[in-house]
N, C-alpha and C positions, 0 to 999 in steps of 0.2 A: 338657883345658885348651886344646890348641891349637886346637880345632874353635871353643871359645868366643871367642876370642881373634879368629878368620879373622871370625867373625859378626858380632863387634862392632867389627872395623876395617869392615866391608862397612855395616856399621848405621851408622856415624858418619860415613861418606863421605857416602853416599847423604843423609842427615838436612841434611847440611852443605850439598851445593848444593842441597838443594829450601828452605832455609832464605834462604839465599842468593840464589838465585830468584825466591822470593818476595816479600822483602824488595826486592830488585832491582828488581820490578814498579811499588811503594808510592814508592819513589826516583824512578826512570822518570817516570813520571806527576806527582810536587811537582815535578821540576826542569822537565817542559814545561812548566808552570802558575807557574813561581817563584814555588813555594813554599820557604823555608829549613827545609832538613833537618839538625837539628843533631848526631844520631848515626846512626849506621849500624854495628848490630852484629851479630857471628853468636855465638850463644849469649847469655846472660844475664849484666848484671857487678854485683850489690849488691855494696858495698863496696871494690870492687878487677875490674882487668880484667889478663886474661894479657897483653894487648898490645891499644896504642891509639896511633894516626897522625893525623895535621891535617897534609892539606897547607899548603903556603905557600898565601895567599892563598886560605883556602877556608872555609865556614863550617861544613863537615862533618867530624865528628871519627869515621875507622872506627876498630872494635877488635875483639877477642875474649874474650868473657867466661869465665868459670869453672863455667856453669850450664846442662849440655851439654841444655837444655829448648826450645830454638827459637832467636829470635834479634827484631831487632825496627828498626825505624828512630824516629828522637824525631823527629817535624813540629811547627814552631812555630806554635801558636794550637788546637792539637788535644787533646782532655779522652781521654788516651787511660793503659796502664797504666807510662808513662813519665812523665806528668803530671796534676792534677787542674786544677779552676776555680779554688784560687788562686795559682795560676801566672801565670791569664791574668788576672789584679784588675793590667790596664793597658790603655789605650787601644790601641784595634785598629792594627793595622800593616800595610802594601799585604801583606806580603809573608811572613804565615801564613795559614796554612789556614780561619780562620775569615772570612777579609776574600773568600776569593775567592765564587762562585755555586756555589750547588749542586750542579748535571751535573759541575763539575770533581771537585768533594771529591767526588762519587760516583765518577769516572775513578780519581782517585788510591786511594781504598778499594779499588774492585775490580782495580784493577793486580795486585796479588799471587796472588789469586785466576787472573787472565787468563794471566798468567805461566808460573804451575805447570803448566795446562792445555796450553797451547802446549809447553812443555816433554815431556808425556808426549805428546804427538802429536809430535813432534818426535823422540823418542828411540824411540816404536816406528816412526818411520818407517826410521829410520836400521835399526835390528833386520831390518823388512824387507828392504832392500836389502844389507846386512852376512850377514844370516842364511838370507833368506827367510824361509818359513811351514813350516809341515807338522801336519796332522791326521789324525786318524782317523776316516773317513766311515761312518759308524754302516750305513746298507746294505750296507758292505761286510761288515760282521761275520756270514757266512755259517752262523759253529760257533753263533753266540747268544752271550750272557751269564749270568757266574757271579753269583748274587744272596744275599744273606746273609741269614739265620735272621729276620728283622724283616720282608725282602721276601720273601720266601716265604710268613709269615702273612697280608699279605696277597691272595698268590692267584699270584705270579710263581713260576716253577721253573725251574733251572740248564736253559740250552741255550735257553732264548726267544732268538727274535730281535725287535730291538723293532723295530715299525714306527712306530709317530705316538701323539699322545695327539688329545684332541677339539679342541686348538685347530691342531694343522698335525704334519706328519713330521718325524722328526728325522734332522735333518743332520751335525752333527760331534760324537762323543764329548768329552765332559769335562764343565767346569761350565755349560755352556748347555743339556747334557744333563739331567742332575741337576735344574735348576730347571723344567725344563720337565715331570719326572714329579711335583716336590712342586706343582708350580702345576694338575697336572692335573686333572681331574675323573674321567676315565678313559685306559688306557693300553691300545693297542693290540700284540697281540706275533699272531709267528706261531708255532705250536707243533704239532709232526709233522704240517706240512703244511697246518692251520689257522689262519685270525686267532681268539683269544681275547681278550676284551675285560674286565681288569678294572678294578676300582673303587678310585678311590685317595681315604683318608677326608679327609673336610674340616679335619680339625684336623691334618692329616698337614703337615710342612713340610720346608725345608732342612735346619733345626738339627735334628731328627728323626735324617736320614741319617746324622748325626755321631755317634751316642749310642754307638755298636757299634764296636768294633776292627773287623771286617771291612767291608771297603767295602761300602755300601748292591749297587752295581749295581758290574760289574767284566768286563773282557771274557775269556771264556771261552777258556781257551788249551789244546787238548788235552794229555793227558798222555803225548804222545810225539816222540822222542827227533830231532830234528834233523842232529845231526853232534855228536860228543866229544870233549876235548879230548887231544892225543895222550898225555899224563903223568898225567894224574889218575885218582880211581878208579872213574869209569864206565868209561873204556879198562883200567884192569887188573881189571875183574869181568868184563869179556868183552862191555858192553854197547855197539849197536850203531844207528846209521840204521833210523828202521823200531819199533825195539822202542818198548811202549807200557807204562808202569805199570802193575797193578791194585793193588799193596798196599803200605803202607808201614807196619812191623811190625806187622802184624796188622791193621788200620784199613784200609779201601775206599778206593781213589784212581780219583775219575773225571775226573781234570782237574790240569792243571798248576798251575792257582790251590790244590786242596785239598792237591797233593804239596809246597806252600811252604808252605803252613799249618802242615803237618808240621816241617818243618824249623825256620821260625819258634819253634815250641814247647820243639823241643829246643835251641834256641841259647840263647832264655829260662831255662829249666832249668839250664844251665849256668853261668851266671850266678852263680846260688846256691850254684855246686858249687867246692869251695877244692881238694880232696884231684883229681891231674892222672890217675891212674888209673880212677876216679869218671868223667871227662870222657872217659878214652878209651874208655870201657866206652859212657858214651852217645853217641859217634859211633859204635859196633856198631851196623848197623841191618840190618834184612832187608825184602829188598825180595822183589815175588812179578810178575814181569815176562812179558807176551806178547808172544813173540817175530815179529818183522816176516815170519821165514821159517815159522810155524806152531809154537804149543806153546807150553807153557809151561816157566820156569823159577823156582824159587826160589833167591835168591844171601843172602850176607850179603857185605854193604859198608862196608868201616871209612871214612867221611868225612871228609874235608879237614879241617884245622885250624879253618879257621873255618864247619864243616857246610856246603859244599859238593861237590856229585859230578861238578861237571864235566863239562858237558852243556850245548846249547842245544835248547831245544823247537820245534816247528814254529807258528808264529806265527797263520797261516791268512789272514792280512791284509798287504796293503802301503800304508803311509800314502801320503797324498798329499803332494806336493812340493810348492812355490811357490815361483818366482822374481822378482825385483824388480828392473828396473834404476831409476837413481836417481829420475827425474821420477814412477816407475808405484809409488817407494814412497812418496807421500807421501798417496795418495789411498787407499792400501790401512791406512797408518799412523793415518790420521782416523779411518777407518769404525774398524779394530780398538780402537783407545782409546776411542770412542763406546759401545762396545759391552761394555767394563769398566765404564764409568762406568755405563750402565744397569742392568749387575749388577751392579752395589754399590749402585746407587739401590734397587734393587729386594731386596734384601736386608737392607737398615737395617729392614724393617720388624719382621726378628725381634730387633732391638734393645729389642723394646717391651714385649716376654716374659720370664718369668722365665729360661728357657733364657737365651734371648738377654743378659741382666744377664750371668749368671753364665759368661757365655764370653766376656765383654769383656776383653783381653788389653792389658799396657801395656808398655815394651819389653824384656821378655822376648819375649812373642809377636810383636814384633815383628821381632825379633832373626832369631827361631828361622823367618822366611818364608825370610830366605837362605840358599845352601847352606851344604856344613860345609868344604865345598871351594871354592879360587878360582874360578868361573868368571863370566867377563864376560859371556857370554850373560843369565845370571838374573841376574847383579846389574843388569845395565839395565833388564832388564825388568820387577824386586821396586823400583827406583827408578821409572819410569816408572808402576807401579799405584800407592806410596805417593804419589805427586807430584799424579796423582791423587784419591786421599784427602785429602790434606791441602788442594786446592783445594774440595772438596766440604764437607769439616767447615769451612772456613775461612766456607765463603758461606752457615751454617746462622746462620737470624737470632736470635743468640744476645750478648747484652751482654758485650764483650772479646775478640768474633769482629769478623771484618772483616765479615760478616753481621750483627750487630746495628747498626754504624756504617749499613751499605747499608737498612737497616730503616726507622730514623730520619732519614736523609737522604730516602729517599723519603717519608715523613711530611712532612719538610717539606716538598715541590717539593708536594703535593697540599694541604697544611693552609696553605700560604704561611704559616709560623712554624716557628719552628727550636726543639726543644727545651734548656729553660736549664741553662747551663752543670755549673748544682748537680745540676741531674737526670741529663744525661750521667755527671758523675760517681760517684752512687750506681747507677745501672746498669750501669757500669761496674764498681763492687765485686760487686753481686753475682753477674754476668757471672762475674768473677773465679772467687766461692765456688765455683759452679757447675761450671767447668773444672777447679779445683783437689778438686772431693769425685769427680766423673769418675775423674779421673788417678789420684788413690789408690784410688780402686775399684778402676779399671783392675791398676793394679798389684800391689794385693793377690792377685786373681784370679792373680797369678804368682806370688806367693810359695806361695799353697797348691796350685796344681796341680805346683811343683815337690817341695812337700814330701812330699803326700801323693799 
């Protein structure tokens, strides 16, 4: 309860200023253009709002609504889903939306949009210069990588080292990695000392990678023993720097990724297990160990409470570092947010698939990207890619999007005719439909991946 609890204070934070933000943008932009904005709210209020303010002398009334769904600003003279066309059945006014020129009302639509964007460039710059960088430089992975039962069918086998696919080489492990083998034609690896070149299929994808518990592609981390901890029970089996797994009860260990698989399995299993004797019996494991100094031994190892033996492995890589002073992060903060935004442009496309339908996530999933733990590092940075998102889905030319406004406004600057007020409005409903059978999709997709 408390992990759900950290998640959903981190989801509501986060939601809140890029709400805020963005809203912020759409304000911005009416008040250089005076235009009169007559609400300004975060969250939704039908019927009643938790808290609403007017200053003295101002025509803006803020508040906070009840309807933790976004949040919105009212512009007067705008067919938008705070008003329809007979709102406006009165003679135009200097000082709504509709009286001013086009390029403006296109300024002030896309302020929210502009907003966000500058915000995640803004926030990972700050990351940088706060945090720095650090990756993992895919050349460096010397041992290769551990590939799971799907990549393997294809043609890959544990200890490849990858080198490039047919469009260029690859540079830093993670998801720019990833997209780069489902985009490939073919994938270049070297193996005992040769390049092998295989064929990756055309209907192969992202959503692909996902199907499987075990990661598609994963860096391969030998299965030997680094330094242990002085109290646990790798130090009381006698086990030492040097020594290397081969077995773990009976089952082949060629790697520190298959000797957590192990573990993994019996933590699962436990799970199901009520009776506390049951569970100590399945922390009884045997291990079958080659020794650093020659030989072998077989031990049996009772496991830590929570199936750990208290050990670090030898890694075979050291990330790279990156530091930022202020001015050198804001250029490095652009490029990196540039380069989200690309992958996730480039990645909508398996939106279009059934796969892709059926792993549309609404905020449960979205809940569950933060940790289960405080930390400010990923909540800026699970903000900065949502803030992201939501400029990108905002500017899809879509009716009840700031994209559908930006659509039709451009229509008109090219058609010189504005579309009538009745018509905004029914496009605007069905805009509406449209978001609202989304979001319940969305969200359903959570209720049955949590159920079942």
């Amino acid at each position: 309860m408390e992990t759900v609890l950290i998640r959903a204070l981190q989801l509501m934070m986060s939601l809140a200023l890029l709400v805020i933000i963005h809203e912020g943008g759409h304000f911005l932009f009416a008040k250089l253009f005076k235009v009169r904005v007559t609400k300004f709210y975060l969250f939704f209020d039908p019927w009643f709002s938790l808290f609403k303010w007017k200053p003295k002398n101002s025509e803006t009334e803020y508040g906070v609504g009840w309807v933790p769904l976004g949040g919105y600003v009212q512009i007067a003279g705008m067919v938008d889903e705070t008003q329809n066309s007979d709102d406006l059945n009165h003679p135009v006014e200097p000082w709504e939306f509709r009286a001013k020129p086009a390029w403006q009302r296109l300024l002030i639509m896309v302020g929210g949009v502009m907003m966000n964007f500058l915000l995640a460039i803004f926030i990972y710059s700050m990351i940088m210069f706060t945090w720095g960088d650090s990756y993992i430089s895919v050349p460096d992975l010397k041992n290769g990588m551990k590939f799971s039962p799907q990549a393997q069918a294809m043609g890959f086998r544990d200890g490849d080292v990858l080198l490039r696919t047919n469009e260029g080489v690859f540079e830093k492990y993670g998801a720019d990695m990833l997209r780069a083998i489902a985009d490939a034609q073919t994938v270049t690896v070297r193996r005992d000392g040769q390049e092998v070149s295989i064929s990756i299929p055309e209907e192969f994808g992202l959503l692909h990678m996902g199907k499987e518990e075990q990661p598609f592609v994963d860096i391969l981390v030998p299965a030997v023993i680094d330094s242990v901890l002085s109290d646990g029970p790798a130090a009381q089996a006698g086990l030492q720097a040097g020594d290397r797994f081969l077995a773990f009860n009976g089952r082949s260990v060629n790697s520190h990724n298959e000797f957590m698989t192990h573990i993994a399995a019996l933590r699962a299993k436990s799970d199901s297990i009520t009776l506390p004797e049951k569970v100590e019996a399945l922390r009884r494991v045997e291990l079958v160990v080659e020794r650093a100094a020659g030989g072998q031994d077989t031990l049996t190892v009772q496991l830590d409470t929570d199936f750990t033996l208290g050990f670090f492995t030898v890694l075979g890589y050291e990330p790279t570092r990156l530091t930022y002073g202020f001015w050198e992060s804001f250029p490095a903060g652009t490029a990196y947010g540039v380069n989200v935004l690309k992958g996730y442009v480039d990645d909508l496309k398996y939106v279009f698939t059934k796969e892709g339908a059926n792993s549309l996530g609404g905020f449960g999933t979205i809940g569950s990207i933060f940790p289960a733990t405080w930390d400010w590092y990923l909540f800026w940075k699970m903000t900065a890619f949502l803030s992201i998102i939501l400029a990108f889905m905002n500017i899809l030319p879509i009716p009840a999007l700031d994209g559908g406004h930006v659509f039709f406004l451009l229509y008109e600057i090219v058609a010189r005719r504005k579309p009538s007020d009745k018509f905004m409005e029914r496009a605007q409903m069905v805009g509406m439909i449209i978001l609202l059978v989304l979001m319940l999709w969305a969200n359903f997709n959570d209720v049955v991946r949590f159920l079942f």
